[in-house]
PDB file as gemmi writes it, atoms N, CA and C in Angstrom:
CRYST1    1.000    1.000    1.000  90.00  90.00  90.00 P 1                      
ATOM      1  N   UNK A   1      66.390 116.021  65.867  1.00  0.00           N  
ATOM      2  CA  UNK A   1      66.722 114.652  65.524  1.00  0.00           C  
ATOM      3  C   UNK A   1      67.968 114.182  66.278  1.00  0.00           C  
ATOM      4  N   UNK A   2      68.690 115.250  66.322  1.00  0.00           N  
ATOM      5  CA  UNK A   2      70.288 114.725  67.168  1.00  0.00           C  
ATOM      6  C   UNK A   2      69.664 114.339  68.662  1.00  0.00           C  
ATOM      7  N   UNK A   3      68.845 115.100  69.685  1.00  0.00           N  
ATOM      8  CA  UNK A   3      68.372 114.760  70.651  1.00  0.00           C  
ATOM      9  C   UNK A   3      67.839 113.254  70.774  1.00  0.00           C  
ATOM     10  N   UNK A   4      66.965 113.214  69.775  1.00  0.00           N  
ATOM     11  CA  UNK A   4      66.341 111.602  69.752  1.00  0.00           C  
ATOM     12  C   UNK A   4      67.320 110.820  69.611  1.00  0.00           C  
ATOM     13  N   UNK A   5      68.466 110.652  68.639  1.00  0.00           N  
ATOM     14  CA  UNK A   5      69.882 110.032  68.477  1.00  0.00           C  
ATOM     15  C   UNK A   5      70.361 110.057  70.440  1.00  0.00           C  
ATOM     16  N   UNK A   6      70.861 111.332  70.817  1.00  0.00           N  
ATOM     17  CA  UNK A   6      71.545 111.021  71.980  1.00  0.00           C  
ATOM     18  C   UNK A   6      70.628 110.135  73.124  1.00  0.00           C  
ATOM     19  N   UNK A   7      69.071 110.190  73.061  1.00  0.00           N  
ATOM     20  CA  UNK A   7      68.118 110.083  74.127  1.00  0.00           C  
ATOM     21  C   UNK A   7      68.159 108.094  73.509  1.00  0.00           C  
ATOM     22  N   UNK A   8      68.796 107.981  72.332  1.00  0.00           N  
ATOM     23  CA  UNK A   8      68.318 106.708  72.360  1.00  0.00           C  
ATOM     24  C   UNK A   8      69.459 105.760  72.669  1.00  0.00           C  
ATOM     25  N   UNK A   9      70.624 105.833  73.007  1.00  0.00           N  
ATOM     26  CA  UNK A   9      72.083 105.756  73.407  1.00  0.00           C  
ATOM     27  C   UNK A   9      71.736 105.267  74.675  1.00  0.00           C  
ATOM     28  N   UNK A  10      71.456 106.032  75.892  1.00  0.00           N  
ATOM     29  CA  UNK A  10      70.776 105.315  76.769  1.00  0.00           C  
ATOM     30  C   UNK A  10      69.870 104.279  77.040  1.00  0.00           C  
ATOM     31  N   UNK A  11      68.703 104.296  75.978  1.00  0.00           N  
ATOM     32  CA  UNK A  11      68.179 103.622  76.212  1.00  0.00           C  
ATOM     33  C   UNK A  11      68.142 101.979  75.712  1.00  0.00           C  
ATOM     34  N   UNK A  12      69.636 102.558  74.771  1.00  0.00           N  
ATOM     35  CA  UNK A  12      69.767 101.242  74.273  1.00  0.00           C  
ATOM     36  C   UNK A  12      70.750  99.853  75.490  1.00  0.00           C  
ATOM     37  N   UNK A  13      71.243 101.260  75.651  1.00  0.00           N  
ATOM     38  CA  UNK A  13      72.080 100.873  77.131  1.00  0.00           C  
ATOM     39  C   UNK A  13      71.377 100.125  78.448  1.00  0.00           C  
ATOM     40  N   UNK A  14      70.516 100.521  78.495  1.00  0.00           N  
ATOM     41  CA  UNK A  14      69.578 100.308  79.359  1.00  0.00           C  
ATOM     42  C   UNK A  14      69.002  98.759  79.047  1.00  0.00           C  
ATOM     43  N   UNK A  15      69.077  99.055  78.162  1.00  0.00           N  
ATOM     44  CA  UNK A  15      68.044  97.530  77.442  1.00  0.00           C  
ATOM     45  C   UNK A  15      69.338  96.362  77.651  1.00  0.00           C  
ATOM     46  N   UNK A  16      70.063  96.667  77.338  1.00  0.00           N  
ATOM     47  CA  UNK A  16      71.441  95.412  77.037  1.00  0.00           C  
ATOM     48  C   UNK A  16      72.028  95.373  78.771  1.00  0.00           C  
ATOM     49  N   UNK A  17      72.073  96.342  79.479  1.00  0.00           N  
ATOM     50  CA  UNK A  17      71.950  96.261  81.092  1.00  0.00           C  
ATOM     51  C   UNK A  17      70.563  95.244  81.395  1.00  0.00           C  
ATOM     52  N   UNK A  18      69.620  95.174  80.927  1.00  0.00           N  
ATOM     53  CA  UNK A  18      68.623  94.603  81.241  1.00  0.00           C  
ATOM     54  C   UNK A  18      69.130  93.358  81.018  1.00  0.00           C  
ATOM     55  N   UNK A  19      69.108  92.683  79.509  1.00  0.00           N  
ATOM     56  CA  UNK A  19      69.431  91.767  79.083  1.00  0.00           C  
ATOM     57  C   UNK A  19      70.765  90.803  79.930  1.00  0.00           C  
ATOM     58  N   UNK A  20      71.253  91.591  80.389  1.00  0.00           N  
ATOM     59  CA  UNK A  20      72.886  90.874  80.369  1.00  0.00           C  
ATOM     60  C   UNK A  20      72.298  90.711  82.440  1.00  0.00           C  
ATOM     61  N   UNK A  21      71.366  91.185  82.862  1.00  0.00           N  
ATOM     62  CA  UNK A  21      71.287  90.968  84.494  1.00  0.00           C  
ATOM     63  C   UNK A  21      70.351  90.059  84.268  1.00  0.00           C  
ATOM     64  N   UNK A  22      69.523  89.908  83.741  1.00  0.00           N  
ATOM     65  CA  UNK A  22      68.720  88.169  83.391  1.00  0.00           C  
ATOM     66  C   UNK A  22      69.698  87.642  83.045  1.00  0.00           C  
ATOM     67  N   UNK A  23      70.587  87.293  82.400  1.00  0.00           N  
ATOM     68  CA  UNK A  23      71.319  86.154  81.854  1.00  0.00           C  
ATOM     69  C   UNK A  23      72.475  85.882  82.706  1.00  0.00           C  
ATOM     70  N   UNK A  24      72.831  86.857  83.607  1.00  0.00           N  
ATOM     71  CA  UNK A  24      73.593  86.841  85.067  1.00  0.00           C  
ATOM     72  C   UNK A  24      72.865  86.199  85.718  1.00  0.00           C  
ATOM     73  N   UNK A  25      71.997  85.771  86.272  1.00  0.00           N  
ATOM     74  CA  UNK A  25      71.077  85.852  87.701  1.00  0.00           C  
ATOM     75  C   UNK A  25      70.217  84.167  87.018  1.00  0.00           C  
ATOM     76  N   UNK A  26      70.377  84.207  86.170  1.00  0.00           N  
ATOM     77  CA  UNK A  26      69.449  82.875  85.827  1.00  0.00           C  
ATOM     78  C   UNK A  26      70.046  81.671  86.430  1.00  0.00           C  
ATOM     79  N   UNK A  27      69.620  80.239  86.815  1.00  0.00           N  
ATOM     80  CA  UNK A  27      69.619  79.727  87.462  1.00  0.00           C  
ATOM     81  C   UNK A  27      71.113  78.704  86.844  1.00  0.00           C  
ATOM     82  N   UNK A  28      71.780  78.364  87.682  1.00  0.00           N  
ATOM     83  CA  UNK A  28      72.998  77.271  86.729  1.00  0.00           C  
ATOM     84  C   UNK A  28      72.832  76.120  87.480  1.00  0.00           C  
ATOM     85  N   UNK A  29      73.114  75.179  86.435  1.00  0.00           N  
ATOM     86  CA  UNK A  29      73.014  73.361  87.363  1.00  0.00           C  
ATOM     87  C   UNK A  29      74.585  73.694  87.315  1.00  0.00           C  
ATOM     88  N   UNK A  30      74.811  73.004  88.850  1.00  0.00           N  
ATOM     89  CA  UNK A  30      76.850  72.472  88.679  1.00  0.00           C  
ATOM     90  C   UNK A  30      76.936  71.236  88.500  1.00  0.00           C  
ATOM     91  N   UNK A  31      76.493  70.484  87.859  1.00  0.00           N  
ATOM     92  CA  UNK A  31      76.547  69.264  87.816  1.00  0.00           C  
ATOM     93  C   UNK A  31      77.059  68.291  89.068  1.00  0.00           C  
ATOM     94  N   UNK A  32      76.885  68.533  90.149  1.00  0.00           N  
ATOM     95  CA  UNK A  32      77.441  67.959  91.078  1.00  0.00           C  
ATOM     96  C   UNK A  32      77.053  66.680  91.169  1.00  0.00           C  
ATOM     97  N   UNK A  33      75.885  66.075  90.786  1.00  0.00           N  
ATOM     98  CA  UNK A  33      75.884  64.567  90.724  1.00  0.00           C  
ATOM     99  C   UNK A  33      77.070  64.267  89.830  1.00  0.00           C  
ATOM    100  N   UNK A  34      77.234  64.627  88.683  1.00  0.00           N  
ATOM    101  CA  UNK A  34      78.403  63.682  88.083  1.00  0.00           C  
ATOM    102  C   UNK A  34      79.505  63.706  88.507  1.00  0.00           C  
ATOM    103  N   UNK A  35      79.649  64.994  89.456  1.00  0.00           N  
ATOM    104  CA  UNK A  35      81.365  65.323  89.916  1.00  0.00           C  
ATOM    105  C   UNK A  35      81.095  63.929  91.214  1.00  0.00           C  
ATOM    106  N   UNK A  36      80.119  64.227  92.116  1.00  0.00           N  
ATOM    107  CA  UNK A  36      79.954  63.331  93.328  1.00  0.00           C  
ATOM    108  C   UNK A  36      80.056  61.438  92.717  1.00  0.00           C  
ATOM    109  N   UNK A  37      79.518  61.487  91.764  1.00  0.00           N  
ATOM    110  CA  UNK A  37      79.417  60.185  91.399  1.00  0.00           C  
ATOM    111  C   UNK A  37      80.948  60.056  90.433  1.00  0.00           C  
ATOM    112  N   UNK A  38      81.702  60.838  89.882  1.00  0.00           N  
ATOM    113  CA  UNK A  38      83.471  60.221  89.434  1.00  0.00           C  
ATOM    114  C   UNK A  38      83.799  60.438  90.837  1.00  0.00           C  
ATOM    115  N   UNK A  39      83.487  61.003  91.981  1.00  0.00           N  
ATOM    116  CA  UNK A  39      84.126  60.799  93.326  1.00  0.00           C  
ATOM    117  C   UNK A  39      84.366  59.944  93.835  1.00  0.00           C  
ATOM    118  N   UNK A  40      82.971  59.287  93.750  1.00  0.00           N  
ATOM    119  CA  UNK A  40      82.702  57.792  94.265  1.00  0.00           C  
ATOM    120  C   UNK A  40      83.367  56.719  93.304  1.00  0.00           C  
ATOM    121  N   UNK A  41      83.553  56.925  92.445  1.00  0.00           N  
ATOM    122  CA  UNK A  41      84.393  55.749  91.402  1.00  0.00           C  
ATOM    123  C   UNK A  41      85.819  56.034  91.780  1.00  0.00           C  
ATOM    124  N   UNK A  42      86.110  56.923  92.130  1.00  0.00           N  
ATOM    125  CA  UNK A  42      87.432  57.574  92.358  1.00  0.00           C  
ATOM    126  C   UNK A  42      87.787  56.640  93.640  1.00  0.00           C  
ATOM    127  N   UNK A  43      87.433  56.625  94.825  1.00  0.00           N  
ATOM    128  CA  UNK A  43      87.145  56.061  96.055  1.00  0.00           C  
ATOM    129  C   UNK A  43      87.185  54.777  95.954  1.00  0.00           C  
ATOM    130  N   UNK A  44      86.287  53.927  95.031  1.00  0.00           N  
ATOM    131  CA  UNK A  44      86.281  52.898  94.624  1.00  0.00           C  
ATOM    132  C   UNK A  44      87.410  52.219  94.612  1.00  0.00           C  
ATOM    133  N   UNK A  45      88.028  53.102  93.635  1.00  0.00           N  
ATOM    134  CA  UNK A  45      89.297  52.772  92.253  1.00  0.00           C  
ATOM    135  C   UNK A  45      90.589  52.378  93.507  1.00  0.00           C  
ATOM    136  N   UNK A  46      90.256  53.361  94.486  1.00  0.00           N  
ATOM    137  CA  UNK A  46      91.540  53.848  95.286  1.00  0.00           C  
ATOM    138  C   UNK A  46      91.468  52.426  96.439  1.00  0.00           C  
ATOM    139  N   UNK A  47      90.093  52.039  96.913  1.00  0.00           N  
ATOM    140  CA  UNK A  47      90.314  51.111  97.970  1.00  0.00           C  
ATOM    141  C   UNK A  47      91.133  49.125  97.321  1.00  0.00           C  
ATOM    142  N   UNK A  48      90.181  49.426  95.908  1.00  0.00           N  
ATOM    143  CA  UNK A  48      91.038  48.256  95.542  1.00  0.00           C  
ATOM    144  C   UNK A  48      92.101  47.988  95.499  1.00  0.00           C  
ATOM    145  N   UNK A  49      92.892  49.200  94.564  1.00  0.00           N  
ATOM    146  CA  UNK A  49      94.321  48.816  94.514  1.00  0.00           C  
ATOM    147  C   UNK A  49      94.889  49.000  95.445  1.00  0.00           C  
ATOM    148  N   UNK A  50      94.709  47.823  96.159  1.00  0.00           N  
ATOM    149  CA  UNK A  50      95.882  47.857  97.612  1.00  0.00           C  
ATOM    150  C   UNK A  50      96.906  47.294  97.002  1.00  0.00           C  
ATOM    151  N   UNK A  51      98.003  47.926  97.121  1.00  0.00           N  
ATOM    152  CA  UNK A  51      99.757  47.304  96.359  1.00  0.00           C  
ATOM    153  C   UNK A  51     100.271  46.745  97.472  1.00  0.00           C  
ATOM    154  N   UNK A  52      99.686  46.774  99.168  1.00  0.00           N  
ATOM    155  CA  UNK A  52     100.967  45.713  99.777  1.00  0.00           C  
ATOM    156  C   UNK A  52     101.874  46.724 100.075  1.00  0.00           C  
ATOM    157  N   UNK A  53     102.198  47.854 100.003  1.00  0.00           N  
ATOM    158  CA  UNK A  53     103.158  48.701 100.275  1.00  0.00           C  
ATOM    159  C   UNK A  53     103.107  49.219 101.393  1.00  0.00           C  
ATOM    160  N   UNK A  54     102.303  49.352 101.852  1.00  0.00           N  
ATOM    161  CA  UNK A  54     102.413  50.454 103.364  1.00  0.00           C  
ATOM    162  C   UNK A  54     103.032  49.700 104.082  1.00  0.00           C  
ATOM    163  N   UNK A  55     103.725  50.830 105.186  1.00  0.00           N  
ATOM    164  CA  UNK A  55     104.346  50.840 106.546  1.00  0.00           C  
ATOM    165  C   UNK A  55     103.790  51.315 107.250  1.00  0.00           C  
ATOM    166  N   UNK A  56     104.066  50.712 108.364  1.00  0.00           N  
ATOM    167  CA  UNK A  56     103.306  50.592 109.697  1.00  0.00           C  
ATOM    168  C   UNK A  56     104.260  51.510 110.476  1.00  0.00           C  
TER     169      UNK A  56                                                      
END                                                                             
C-alpha cells in the first residue's frame, strides 16, 4: 500500500504539470485595440491643445 501511496505522488504531479502547461500556452488577447485606440485619443488630445508656446 505504501508503494501505491509513493507511485501516486508522481502521478499526481504529473497531472498538475499537465494542467498548469495548458493554462500556460493557451491563447491571450492584449487588448491592443483599446491600448491603440486611447493612443489615438491621446494624439488627438495632444494636436489640439496648441498653447501658443513654442519657440522657434
Amino acid at each position: 500500500m505504501a508503494a501505491l501511496a509513493w507511485l501516486l505522488i508522481p502521478l499526481i504531479a504529473a497531472l498538475g504539470a499537465a494542467i498548469w502547461g495548458g493554462w500556460a500556452a493557451r491563447n491571450r488577447t492584449t487588448g491592443d485595440v483599446t491600448e491603440l485606440a486611447g493612443y489615438a485619443r491621446f494624439r488627438e488630445a495632444m494636436e489640439k491643445s496648441g498653447s501658443g508656446s513654442e519657440t522657434v
